[in-house]
ZAMARGU-4260 file (C-alpha; in steps of 0.2 Angstrom, whole numbers, plus 5000, padded with zeros to 4 digits):
<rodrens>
0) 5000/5000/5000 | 5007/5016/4994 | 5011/5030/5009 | 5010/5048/5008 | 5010/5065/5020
5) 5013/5081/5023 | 5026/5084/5036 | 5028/5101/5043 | 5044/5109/5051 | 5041/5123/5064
10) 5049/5131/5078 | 5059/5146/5085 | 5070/5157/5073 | 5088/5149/5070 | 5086/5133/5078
15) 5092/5124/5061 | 5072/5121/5052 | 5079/5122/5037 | 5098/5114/5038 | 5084/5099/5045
20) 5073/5101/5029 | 5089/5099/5018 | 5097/5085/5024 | 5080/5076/5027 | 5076/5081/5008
25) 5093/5078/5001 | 5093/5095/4992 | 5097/5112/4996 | 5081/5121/4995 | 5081/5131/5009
30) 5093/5145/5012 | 5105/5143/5027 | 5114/5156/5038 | 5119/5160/5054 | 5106/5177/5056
35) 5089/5174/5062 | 5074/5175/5052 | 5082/5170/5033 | 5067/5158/5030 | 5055/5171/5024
40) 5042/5157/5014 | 5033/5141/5017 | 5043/5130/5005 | 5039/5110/5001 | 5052/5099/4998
45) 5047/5082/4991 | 5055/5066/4994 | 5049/5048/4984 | 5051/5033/4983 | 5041/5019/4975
50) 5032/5014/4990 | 5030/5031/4999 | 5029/5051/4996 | 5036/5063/5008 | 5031/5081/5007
55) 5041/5091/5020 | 5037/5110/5023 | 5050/5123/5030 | 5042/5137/5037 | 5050/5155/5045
60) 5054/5154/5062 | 5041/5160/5074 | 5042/5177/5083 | 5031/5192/5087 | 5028/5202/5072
65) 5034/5219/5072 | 5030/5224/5054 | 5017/5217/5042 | 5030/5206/5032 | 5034/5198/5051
70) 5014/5195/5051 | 5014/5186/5033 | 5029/5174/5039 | 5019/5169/5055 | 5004/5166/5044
75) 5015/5155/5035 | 5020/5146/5051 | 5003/5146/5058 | 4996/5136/5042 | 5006/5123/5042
80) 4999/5118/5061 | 4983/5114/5050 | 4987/5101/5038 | 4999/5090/5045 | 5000/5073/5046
85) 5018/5072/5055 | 5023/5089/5063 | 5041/5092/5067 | 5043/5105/5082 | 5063/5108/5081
90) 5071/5116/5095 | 5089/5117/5101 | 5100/5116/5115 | 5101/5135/5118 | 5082/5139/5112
95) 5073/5149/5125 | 5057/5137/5127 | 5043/5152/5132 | 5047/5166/5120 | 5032/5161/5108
100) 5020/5152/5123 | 5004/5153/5112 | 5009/5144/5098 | 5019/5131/5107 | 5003/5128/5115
105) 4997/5126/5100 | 5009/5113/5095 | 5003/5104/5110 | 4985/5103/5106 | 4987/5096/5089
110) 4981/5080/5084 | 4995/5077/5072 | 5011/5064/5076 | 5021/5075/5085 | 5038/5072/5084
115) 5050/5084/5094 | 5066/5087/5086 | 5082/5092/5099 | 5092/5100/5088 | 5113/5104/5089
120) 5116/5091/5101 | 5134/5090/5098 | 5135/5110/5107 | 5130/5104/5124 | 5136/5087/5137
125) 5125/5073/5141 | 5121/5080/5157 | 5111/5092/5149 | 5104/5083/5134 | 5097/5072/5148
130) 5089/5088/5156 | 5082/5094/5141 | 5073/5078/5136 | 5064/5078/5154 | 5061/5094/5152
135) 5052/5091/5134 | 5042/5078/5138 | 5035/5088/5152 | 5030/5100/5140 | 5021/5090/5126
140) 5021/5073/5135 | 5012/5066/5117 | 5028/5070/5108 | 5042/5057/5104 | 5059/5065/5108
145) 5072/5065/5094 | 5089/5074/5099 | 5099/5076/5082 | 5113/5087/5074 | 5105/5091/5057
150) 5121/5100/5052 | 5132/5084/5055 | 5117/5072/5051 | 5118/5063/5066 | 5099/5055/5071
155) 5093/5060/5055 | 5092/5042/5046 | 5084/5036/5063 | 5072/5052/5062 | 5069/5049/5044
160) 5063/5030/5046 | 5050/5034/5060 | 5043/5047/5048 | 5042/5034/5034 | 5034/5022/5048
165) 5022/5035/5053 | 5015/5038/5037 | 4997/5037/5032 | 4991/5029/5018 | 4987/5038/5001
170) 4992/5039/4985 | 5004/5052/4981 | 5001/5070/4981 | 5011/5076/4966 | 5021/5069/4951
175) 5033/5056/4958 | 5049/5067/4947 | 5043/5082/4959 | 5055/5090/4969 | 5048/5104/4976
180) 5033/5115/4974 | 5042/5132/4970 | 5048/5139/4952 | 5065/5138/4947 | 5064/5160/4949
185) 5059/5157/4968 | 5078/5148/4970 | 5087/5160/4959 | 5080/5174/4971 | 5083/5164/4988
190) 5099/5160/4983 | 5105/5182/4981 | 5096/5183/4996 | 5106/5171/5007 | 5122/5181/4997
195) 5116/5196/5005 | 5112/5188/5021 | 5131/5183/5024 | 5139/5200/5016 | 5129/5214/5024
200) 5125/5218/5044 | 5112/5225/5055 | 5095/5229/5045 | 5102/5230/5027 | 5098/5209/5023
205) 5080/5210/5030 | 5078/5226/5022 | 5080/5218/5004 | 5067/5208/4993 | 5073/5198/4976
210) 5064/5199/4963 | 5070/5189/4947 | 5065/5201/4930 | 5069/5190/4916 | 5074/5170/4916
215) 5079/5166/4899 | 5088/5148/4894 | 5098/5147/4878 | 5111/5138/4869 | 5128/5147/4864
220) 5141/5139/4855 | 5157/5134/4864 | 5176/5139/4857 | 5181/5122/4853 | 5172/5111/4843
225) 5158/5124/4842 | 5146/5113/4851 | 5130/5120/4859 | 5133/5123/4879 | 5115/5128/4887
230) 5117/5145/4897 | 5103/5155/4908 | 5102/5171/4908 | 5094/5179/4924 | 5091/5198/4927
235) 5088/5201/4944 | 5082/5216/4954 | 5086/5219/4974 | 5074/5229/4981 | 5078/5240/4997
240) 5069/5250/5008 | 5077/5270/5008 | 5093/5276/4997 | 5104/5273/5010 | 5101/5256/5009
245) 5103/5256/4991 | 5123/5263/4993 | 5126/5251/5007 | 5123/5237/4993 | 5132/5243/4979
250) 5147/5250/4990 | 5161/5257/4983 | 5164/5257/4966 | 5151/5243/4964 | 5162/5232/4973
255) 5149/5226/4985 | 5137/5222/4972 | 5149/5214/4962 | 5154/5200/4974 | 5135/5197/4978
260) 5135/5192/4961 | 5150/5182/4961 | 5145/5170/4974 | 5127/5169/4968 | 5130/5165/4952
265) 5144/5151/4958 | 5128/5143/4967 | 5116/5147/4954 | 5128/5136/4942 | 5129/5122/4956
270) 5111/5121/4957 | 5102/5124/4938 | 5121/5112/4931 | 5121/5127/4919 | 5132/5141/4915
275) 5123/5159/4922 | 5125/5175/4914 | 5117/5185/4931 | 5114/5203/4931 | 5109/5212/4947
280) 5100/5229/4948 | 5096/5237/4965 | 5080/5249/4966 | 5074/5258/4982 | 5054/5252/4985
285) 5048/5263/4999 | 5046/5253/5016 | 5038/5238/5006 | 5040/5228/5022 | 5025/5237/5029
290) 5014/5237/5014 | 5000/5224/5009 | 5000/5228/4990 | 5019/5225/4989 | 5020/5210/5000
295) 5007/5203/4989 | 5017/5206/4975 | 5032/5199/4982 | 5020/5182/4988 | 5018/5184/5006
300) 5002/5187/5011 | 4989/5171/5010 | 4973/5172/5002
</rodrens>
């Protein structure tokens, strides 16, 4: 009997969501940094296999909002406590338990499988682990305690095969070549935005949306031989809040800019197996953050 279901990832900002979703996927598909707050979306990762389809779901981490774009990501964060079949509450050693009580209790009272993920294990001693564990099942005494470090993948096979067991049955619920449920622009515009995320401080990164303005794939010949080579070529505009901003990301003599660019485009060729030919523009849009119309534009707000 073929097994399928929808298993959600939530929790507190920068307890490693999605550094779990990729390793658990097998594919990069969410961006990773050290900063709080770089999982902006709801994005699904899709694992198959011929007897069972896994469809995981990163979501932001979950905080008090303080501008409408922070009320779009909880929205986010909040939907996927309603249609889950398996929900993954990650924490970590260092996480402070009470910061966001209402929807832990939320977590509590939901009638999916619970599984609670302790994350970064290999920071902390037994001793504490052990403490922790208590602790947790304490808290949500239906949950199955799982302490793992995503980033050096220890406990995730053993995490991984109780998700398989758990699994309801069903036929799947997309295509079995499916990977993910986002466009190939939404990666290219996630992967500039991790860039920025690691090379600029303080409000700049969460200033900035992406937004991809052409996405063309072509053939060109090569030198020797003249055989055809495919090549994509992506123009891309960095939106910022105030001029200032828009300096800051440029920096001298374009320099800044121009290493963005660099290292995006290396990880752009990684993940399309393509040469890119990537063009960034940056553009000042007016304290978007806190604008409904331009959130919807940018595909935050839900219907």
């Amino acid at each position: 009997m073929h097994k399928s279901g929808f298993v959600n990832i939530v929790g507190n900002p920068n307890v490693g969501k999605s550094t779990l979703m990729n390793a658990l996927v097998g594919e990069r598909l969410s961006i990773i940094t050290s900063k709080a707050q770089t999982t902006r979306h709801r994005i699904l990762g899709i694992v198959n296999s011929e007897d069972f389809q896994i469809v995981f779901s990163d979501t932001p981490g979950v905080l008090k909002p303080n501008y409408k774009l922070q009320e779009s990501m909880l929205e986010f964060s909040e939907s996927a406590l309603v249609d889950a079949d398996i929900l993954l509450y990650v924490t970590d050693v260092q996480d402070n338990y009470d910061k966001n009580a209402e929807f832990l209790d939320k977590v509590k009272h939901n009638k999916a499988h619970i599984l609670l993920v302790i994350n970064k294990i290999d920071l902390t001693t037994q001793e504490t682990l052990e403490h922790l564990v208590s602790f947790w099942h304490e808290q949500i005494p239906n949950a199955e305690i799982y302490p793992i470090s995503a980033m050096e993948r220890f406990g995730v096979d053993t995490l991984m095969s109780r998700i398989i067991e758990l699994l309801p049955p069903s036929p799947p619920f997309f295509d079995k070549d499916q990977l993910t449920d986002k466009p190939e622009k939404f990666f290219v515009t996630e992967i500039i935005r991790e860039k920025i995320l690691r090379n600029y401080d303080k409000e700049i990164p969460y200033s900035v949306e992406v937004e991809v303005e052409s996405f063309k794939e072509e053939t060109f010949s090569a030198e020797e031989g003249n055989s055809k080579e495919p090549i994509i070529r992506i123009s891309a505009v960095i939106y910022v809040e105030r001029d200032s901003q828009k300096g800051i990301i440029i920096g001298k003599q374009g320099k800044a800019l121009k290493k963005v660019g660099m290292e995006a485009r290396k990880d752009l060729e990684e993940f399309f197996q393509k040469r890119i030919y990537l063009q960034l523009f940056v553009k000042v849009d007016k304290d978007w953050r806190q604008k409904s119309s331009r959130l919807k534009h940018y595909g935050y707000e839900l219907e």
